[in-house]
N, CA, C and O of each residue as an XYZ file, in Angstrom:
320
protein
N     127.414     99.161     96.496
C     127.313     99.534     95.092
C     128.104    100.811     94.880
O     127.639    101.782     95.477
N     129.355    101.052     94.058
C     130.180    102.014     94.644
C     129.949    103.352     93.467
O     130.750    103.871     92.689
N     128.240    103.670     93.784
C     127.767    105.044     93.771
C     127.163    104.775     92.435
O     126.499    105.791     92.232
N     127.035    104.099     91.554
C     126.234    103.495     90.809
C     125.033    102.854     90.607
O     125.060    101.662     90.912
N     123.522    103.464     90.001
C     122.606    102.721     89.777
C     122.581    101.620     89.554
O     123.107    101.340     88.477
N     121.977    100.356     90.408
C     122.220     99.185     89.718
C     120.892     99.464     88.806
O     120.141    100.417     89.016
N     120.702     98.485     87.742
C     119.497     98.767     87.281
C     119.325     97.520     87.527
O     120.177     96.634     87.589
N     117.351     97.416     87.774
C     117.023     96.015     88.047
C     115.434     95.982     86.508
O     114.777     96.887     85.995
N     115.449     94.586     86.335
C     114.700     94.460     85.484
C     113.304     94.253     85.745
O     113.053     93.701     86.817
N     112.513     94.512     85.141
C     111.472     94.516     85.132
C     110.804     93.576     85.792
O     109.845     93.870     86.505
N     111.189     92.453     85.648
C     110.395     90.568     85.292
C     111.244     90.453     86.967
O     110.719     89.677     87.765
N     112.331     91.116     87.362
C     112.799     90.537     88.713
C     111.911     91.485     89.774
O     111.662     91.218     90.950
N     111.384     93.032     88.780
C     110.688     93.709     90.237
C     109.238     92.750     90.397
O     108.732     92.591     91.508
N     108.658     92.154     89.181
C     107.338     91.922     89.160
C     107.906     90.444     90.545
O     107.453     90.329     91.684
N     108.478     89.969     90.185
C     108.856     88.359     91.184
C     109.011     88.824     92.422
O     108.476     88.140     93.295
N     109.727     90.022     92.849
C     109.905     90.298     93.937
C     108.371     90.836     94.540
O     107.881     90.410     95.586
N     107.809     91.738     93.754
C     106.758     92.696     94.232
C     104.971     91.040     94.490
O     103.901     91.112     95.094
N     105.672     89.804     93.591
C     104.193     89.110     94.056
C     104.826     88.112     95.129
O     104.075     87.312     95.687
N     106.447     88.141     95.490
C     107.069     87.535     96.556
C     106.357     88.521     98.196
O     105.825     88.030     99.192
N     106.517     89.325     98.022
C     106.180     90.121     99.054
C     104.645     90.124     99.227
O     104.268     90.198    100.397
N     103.482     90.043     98.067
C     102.064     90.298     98.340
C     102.376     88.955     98.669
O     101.332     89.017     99.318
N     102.749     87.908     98.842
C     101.981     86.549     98.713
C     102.525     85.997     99.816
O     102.229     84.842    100.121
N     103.673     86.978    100.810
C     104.014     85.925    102.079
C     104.454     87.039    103.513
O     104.851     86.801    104.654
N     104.105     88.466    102.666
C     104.285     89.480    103.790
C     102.599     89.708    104.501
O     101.612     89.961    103.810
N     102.588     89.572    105.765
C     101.208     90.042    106.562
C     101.326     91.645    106.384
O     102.392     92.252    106.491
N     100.055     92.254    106.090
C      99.590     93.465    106.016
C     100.281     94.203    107.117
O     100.789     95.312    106.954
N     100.279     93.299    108.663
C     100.422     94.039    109.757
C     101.369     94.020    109.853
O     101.643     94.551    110.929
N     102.617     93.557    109.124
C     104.040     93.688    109.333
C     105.173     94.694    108.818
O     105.378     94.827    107.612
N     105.825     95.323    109.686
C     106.669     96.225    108.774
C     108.285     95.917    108.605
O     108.916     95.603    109.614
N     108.829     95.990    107.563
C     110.054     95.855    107.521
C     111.399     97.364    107.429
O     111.609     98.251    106.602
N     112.107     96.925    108.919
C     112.891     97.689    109.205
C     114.388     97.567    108.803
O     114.968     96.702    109.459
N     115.298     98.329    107.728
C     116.095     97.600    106.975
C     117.097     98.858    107.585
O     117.918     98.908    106.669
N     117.519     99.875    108.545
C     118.348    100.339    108.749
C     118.343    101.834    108.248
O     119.268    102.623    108.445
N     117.277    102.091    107.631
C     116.668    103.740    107.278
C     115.601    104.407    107.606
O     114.550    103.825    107.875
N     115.673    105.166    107.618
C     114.883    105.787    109.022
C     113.376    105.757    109.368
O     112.662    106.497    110.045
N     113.198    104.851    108.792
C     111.540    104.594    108.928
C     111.173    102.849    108.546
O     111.793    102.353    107.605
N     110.488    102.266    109.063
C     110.114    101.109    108.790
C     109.215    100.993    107.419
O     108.914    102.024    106.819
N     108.904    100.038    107.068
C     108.147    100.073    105.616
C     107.106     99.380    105.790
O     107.358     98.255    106.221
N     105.719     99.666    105.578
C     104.769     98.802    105.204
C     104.772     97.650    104.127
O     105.613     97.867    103.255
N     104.132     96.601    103.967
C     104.145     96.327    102.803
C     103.695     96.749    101.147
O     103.951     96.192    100.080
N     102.798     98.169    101.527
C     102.552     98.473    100.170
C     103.988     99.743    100.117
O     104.482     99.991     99.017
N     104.378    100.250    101.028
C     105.401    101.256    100.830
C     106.578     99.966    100.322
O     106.972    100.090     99.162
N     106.913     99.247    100.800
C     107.840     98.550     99.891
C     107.811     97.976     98.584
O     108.836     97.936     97.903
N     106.374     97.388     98.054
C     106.269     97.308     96.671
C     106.652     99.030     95.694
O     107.141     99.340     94.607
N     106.043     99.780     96.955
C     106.140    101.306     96.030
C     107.824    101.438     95.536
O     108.140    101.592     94.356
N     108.443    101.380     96.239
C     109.854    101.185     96.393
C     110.507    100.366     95.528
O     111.391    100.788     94.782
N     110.130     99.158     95.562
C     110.429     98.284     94.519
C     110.368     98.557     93.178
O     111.237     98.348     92.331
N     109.062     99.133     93.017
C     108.347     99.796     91.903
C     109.799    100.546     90.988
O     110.532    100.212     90.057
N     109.621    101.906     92.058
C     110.637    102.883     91.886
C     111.514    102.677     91.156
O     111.914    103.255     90.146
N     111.967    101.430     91.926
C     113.450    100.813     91.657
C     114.590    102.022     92.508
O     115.676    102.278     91.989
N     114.285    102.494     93.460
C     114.484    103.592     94.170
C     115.949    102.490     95.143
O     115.940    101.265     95.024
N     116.882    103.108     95.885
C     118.003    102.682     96.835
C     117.134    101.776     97.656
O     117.504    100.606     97.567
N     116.080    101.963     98.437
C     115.709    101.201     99.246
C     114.944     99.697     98.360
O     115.040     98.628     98.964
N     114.301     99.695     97.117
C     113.840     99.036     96.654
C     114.690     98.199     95.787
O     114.253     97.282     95.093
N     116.054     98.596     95.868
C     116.814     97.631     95.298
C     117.719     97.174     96.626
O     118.591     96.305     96.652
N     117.382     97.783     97.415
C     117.907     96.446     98.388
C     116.959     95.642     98.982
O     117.213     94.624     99.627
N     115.532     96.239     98.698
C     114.470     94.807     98.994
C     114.847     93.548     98.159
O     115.194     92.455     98.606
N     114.676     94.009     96.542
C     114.901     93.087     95.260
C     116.355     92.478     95.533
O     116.485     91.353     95.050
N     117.562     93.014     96.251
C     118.583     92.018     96.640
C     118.675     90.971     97.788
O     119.307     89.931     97.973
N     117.689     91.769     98.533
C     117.719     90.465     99.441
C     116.897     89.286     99.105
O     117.103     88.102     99.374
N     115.724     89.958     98.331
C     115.057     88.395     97.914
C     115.668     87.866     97.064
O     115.311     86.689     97.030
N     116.725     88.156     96.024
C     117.187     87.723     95.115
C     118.463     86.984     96.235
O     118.880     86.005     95.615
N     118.963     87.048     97.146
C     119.862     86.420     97.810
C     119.265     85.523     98.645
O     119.959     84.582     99.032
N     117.981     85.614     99.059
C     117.059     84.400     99.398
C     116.769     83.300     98.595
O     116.850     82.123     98.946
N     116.412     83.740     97.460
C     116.471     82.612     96.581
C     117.428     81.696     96.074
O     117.228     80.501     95.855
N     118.499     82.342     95.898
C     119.917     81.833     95.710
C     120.218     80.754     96.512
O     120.462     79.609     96.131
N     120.183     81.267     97.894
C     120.228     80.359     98.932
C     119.946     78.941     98.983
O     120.634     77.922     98.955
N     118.302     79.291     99.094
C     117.285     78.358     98.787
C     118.013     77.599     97.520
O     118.828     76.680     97.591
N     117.636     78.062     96.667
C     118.154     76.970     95.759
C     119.293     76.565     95.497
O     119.239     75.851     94.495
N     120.468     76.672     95.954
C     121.490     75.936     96.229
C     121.680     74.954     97.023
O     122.583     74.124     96.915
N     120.524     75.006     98.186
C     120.850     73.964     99.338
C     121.742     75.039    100.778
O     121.820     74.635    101.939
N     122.288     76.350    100.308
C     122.981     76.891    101.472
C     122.287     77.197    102.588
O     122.836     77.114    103.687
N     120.670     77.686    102.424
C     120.194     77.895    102.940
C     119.726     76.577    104.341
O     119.901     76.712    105.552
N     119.245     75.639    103.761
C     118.862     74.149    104.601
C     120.102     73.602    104.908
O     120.129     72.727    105.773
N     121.438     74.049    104.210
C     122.841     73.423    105.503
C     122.722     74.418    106.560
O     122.878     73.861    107.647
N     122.522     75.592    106.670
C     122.999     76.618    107.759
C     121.731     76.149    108.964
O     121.977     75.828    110.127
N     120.585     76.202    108.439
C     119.455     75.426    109.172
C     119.932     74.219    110.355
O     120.051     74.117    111.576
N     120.184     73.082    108.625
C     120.388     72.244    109.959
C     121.369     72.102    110.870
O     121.342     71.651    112.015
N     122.695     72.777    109.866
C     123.719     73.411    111.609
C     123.416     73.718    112.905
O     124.261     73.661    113.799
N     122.512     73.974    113.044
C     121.784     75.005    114.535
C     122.154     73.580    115.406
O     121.918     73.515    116.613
C-alpha cells in the first residue's frame, strides 16, 4: 500500500471480525510477521482499529474469500 490508508468499511470489518469468532480456537495465535503473535481477541481489536495490522487481517480474509469463490482456491487443492 504505497504509504496510504486504505480505508476499510464497516460491514467488511463486522464479516471479518464474526469470520474470525466463528472459526478461530481461543488457543490459537496468529503470527503474521510483526513482532508479536496475536490472540484472537487482539486481532478483532485490530480489526476494530482498522489499524496496519488489522487491515492486513481484513485482506487476507478478503483474499480467502475471493479464492473460495472463484473455484481458485479447490484447483490449487486438487493440484497437490
Amino acid at each position: 500500500m504505497s504509504g496510504e490508508k486504505q480505508e476499510i468499511s464497516e460491514k467488511i470489518k463486522q464479516l471479518v471480525i464474526a469470520r474470525i469468532k466463528a472459526q478461530m480456537p481461543s488457543n490459537l495465535k496468529l503470527s503474521m510477521g510483526f513482532e508479536n503473535s496475536l490472540t484472537k481477541e487482539e486481532m478483532i481489536e485490530h480489526v476494530k482499529a482498522g489499524d496496519e495490522q488489522g487491515t492486513h487481517i481484513v485482506n487476507m480474509h478478503l483474499n480467502f474469500i475471493k479464492a473460495l469463490t472463484s473455484g481458485k482456491l479447490m484447483k490449487e487443492v486438487n493440484s497437490v
